[in-house]
MIMARPA-568307 format. One record per residue (C-alpha): x, y, z; residue number from 1; residue in one letter. Coordinates in steps of 0.5 Angstrom, whole numbers, plus 2048, in hexadecimal, padded with zeros to 3 digits. Example, Ala and Ser with C-alpha at 12.3 -4.5 7.8 and 13.67 -1.06 7.14 Angstrom:
NODE   x   y   z   i aa
NODE 819 7F7 810   1  A
NODE 81B 7FE 80E   2  S
END
This chain:
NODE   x   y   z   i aa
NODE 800 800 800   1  X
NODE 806 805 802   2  X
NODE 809 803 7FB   3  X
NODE 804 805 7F7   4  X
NODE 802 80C 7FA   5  X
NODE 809 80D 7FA   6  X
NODE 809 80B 7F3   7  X
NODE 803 810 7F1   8  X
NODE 808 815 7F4   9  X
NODE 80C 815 7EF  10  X
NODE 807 817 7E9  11  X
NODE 809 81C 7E5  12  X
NODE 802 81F 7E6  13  X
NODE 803 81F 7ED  14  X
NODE 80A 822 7ED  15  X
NODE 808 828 7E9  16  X
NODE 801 828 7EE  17  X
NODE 806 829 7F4  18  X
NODE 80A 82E 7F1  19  X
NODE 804 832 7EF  20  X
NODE 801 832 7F6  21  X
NODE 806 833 7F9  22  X
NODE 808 839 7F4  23  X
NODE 801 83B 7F6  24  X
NODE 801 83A 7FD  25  X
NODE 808 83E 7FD  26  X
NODE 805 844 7F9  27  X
NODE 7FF 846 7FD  28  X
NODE 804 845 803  29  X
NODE 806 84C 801  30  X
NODE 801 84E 7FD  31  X
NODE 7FB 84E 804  32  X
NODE 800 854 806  33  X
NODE 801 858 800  34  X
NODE 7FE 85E 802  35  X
NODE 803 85E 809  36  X
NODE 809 85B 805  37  X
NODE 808 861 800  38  X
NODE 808 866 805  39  X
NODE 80E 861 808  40  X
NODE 813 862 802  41  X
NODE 812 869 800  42  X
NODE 815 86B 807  43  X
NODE 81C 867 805  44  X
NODE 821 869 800  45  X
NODE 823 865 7FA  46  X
NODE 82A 864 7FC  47  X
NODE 828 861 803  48  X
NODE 823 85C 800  49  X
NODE 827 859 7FB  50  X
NODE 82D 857 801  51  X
NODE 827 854 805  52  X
NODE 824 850 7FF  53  X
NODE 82C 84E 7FE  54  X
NODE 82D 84C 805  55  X
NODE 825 849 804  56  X
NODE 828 844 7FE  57  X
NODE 82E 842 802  58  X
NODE 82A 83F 808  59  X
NODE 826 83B 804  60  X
NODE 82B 839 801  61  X
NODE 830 838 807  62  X
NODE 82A 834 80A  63  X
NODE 82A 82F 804  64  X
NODE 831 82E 804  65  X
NODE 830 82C 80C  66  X
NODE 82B 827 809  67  X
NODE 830 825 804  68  X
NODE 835 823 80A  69  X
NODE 830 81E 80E  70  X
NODE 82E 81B 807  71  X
NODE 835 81A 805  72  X
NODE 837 818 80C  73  X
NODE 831 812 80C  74  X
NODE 835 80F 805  75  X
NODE 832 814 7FF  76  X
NODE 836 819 7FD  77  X
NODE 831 81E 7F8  78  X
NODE 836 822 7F2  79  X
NODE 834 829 7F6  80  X
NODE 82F 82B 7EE  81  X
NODE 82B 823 7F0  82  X
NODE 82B 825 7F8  83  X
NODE 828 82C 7F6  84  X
NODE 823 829 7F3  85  X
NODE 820 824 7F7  86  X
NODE 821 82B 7FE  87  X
NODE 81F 830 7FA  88  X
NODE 819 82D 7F6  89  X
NODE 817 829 7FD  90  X
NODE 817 82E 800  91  X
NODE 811 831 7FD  92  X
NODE 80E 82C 801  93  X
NODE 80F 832 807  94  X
NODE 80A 835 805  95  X
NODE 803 831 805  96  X
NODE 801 82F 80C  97  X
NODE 804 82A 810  98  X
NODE 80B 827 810  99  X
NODE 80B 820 80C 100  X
NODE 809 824 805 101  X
NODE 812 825 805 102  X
NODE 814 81F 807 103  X
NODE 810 81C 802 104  X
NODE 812 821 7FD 105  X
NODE 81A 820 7FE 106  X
NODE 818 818 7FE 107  X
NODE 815 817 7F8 108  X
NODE 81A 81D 7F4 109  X
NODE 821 819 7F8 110  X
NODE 81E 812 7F6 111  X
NODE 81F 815 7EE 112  X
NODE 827 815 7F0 113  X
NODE 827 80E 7F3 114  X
NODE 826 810 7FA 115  X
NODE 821 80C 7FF 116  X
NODE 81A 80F 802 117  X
NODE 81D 80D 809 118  X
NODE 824 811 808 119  X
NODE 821 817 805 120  X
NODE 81C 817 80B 121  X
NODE 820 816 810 122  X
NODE 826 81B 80D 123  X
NODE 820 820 80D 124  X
NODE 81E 81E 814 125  X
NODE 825 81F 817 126  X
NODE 826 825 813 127  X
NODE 821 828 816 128  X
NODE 823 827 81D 129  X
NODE 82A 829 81B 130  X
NODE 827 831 81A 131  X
NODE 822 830 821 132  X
NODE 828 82E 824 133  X
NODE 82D 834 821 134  X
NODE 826 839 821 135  X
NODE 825 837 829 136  X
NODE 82E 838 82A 137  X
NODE 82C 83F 827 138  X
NODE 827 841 82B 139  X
NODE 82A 83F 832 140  X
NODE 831 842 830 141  X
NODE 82F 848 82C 142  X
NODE 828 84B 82E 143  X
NODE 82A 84C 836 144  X
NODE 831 850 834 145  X
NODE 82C 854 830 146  X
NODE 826 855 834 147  X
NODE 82B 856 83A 148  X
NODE 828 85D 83E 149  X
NODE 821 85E 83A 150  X
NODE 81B 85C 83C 151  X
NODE 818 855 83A 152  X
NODE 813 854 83E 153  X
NODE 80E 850 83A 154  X
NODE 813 84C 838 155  X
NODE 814 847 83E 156  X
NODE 810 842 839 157  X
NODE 817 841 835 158  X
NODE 81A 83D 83C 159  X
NODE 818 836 839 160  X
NODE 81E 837 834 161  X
NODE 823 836 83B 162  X
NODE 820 82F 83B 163  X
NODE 81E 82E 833 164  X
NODE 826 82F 831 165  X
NODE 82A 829 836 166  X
NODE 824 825 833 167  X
NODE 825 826 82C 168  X
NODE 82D 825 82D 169  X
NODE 82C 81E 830 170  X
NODE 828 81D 82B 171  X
NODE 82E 81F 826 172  X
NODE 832 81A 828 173  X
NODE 834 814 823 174  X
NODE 833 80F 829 175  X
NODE 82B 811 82B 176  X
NODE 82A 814 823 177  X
NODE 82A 80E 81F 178  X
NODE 828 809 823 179  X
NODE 822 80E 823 180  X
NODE 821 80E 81C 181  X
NODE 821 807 81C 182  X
NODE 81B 807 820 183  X
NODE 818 80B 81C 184  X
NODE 819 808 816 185  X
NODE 816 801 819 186  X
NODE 811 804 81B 187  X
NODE 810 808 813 188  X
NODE 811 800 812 189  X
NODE 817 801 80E 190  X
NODE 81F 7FE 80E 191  X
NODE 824 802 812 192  X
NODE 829 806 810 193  X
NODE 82F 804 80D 194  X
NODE 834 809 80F 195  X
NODE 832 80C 816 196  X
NODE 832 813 817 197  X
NODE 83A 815 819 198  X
NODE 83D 81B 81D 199  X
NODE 840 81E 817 200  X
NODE 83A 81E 813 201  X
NODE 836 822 819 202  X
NODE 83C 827 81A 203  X
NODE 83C 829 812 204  X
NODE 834 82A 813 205  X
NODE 834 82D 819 206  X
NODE 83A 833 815 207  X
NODE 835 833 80F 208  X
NODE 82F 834 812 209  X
NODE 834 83A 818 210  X
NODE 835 83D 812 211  X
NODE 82D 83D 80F 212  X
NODE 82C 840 816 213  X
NODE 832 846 816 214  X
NODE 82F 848 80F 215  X
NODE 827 848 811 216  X
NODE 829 84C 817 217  X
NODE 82E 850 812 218  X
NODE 828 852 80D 219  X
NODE 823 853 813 220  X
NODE 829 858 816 221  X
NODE 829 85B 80E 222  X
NODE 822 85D 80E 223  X
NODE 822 85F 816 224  X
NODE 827 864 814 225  X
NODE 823 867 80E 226  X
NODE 81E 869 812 227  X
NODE 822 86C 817 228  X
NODE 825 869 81E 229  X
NODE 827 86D 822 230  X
NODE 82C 867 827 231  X
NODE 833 865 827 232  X
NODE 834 861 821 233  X
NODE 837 85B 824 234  X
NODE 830 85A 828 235  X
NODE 82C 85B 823 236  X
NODE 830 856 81E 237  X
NODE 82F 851 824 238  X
NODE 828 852 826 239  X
NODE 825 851 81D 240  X
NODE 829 84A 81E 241  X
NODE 827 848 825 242  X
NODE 820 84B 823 243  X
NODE 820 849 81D 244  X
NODE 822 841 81F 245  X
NODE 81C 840 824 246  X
NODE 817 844 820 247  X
NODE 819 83D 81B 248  X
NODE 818 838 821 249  X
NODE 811 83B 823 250  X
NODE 80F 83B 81B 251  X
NODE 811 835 81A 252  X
NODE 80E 832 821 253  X
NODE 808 834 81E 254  X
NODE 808 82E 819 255  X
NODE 801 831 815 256  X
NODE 803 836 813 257  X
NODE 806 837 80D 258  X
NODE 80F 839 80E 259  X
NODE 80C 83B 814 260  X
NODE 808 841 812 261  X
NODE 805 845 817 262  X
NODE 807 842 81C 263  X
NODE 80F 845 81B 264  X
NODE 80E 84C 818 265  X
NODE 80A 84D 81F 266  X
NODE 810 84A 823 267  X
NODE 815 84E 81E 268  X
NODE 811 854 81E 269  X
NODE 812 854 827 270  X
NODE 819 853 826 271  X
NODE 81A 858 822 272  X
NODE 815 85D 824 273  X
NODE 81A 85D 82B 274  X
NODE 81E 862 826 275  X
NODE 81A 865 821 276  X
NODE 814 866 824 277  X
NODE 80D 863 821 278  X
NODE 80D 866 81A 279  X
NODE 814 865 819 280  X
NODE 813 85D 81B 281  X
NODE 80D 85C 817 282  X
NODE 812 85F 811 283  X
NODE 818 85B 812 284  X
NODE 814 854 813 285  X
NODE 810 855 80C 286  X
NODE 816 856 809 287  X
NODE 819 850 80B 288  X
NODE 814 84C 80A 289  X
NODE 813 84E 802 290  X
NODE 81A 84E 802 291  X
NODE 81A 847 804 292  X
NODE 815 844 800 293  X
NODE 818 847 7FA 294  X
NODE 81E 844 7FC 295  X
NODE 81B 83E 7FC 296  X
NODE 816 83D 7F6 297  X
NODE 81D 840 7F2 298  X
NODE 821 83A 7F5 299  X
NODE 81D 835 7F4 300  X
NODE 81B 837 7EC 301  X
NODE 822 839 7EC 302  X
NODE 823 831 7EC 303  X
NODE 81E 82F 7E9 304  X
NODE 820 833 7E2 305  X
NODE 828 830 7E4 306  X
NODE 825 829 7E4 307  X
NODE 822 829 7DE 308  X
NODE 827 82D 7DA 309  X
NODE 82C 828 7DC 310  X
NODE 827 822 7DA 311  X
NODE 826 825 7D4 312  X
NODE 82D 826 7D3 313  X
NODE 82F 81E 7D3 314  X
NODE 82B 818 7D1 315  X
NODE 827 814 7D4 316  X
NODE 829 80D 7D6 317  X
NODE 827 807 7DA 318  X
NODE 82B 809 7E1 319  X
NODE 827 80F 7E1 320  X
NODE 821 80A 7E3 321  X
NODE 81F 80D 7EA 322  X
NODE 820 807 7F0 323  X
NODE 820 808 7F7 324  X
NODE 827 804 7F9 325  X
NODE 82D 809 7F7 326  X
NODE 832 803 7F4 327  X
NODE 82C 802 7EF 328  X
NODE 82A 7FC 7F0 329  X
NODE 822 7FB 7F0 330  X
NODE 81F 7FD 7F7 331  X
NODE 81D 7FA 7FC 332  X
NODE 814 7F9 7FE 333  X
NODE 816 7FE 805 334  X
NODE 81B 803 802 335  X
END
């Protein structure tokens, strides 16, 4: 039964259904507010904008590179043109309500390229614990220097974090990680991993996904300064990361709402509004927010073009059958 829907997945018509959809559900994401992002954007200069929506390119992109370096360390190291299009068109997958439509997305997209359902899954999974992990990091560590002297009564709810940060750690560790992968995996009624997660390849991700971090929090500075902030610059880059990397954590806890929307500009616009104000903040978030969705619908059509640019360019044969185990061989009833 589980074969056959997966089957039905990798219609033609149904991939074309999907990226429509999400398209769609990505466009009105912006679109619902399009009278306050007008008003938003007519506040910032050109050369503010641009640097913004460069820094908003490279978080996407440092995100799939941390993604790439758990799937590579699970035993299927993608050519990065192949990795960008499974990421970044699966990532699309973001913005329709509920989780489950990326992983199944990114499965059925890394299955053309030889990589089994359960790796690309378990890749993601592990991928996505890495950037709560790296985010939580970054608020405990960040956000206190921060906020040192002000007043952040309201705020006392973030003091879960003190406790979700060792958790998210523990849960890090290759010895705890992989066998818990493998429950899961038994549990999903599918064969274990042949290559178990390794401290190298965490390390690799947890830098990749830093980076994506430092360069969200560096955009939401950028915009921050468009509108005039009025507070020391070190303070203010270390709030747009910390503020920035929970607004993440809440959006992405709130698993029905597409990339976390609502529910992240409404913690980004606090954080944010500590500095600029409430005028100013509501600036900075609808910024970011276009900026961010731009960068990920350029990405992932960017990959799109490039993969059919490159089918194009050579002919087809027999090895380009799609098969779910990366030596070739036919796959297995559980892969």
């Amino acid at each position: 039964m589980l074969n056959r829907l997966l089957g039905v997945l990798r219609s033609p018509v149904l991939r074309v259904g999907f990226l429509a959809l999400a398209l769609v559900l990505a466009v009105g994401y912006v679109w619902r507010d399009r009278s306050a992002i007008a008003d938003a954007w007519s506040r910032l200069d050109a050369g503010s904008v641009v640097l913004a929506g460069v820094l908003s390119l490279a978080n996407v992109a440092l995100s799939g590179a941390s993604w790439r370096a758990v799937l590579g360390d699970l035993g299927s190291r993608l050519p990065w043109r192949a990795a960008a299009r499974v990421f970044f068109v699966g990532q699309l997958g973001r913005y329709i309500p509920g989780t489950v439509f990326q992983f199944v997305a990114q499965a059925e997209l890394a299955r053309d390229h030889g990589v089994p359902r359960r790796r690309t899954g378990s890749a993601l999974a592990v991928a996505l614990l890495v950037s709560m992990t790296t985010a939580s990091l970054l608020v405990a560590g960040v956000l206190p220097i921060a906020l040192q002297g002000r007043d952040i009564r309201g705020w006392e709810w973030t003091g879960w974090l003190r406790w979700l940060t060792p958790l998210l750690l523990v849960l890090l560790v290759p010895r705890v990680i992989n066998p818990l992968l493998t429950f899961l995996l038994r549990i999903a009624r599918q064969d274990p991993l042949e290559h178990p997660v390794t401290w190298r390849g965490l390390l690799s991700a947890a830098a990749w996904a830093m980076a994506s971090w430092v360069a969200v929090g560096l955009q939401v500075f950028v915009l921050s300064q468009a509108v005039g902030v009025a507070w020391p610059t070190g303070s203010a880059l270390a709030l747009a990361i910390g503020g920035y990397a929970l607004a993440w954590i809440v959006g992405f806890l709130v698993v029905l709402a597409p990339a976390g929307a609502g529910a992240r500009e409404l913690v980004l616009g606090a954080v944010v509004a500590l500095v600029t104000g409430s005028g100013a903040a509501t600036v900075v978030v609808l910024g970011s927010r276009v900026l961010l969705t731009l960068a990920d619908l350029l990405l992932a059509f960017g990959a799109l073009a490039g993969h059919r640019f490159s089918a194009a360019g050579r002919p087809r044969t027999p090895d380009d059958a799609p098969t779910d185990h990366p030596t070739g061989q036919p796959p297995s009833a559980t892969s």
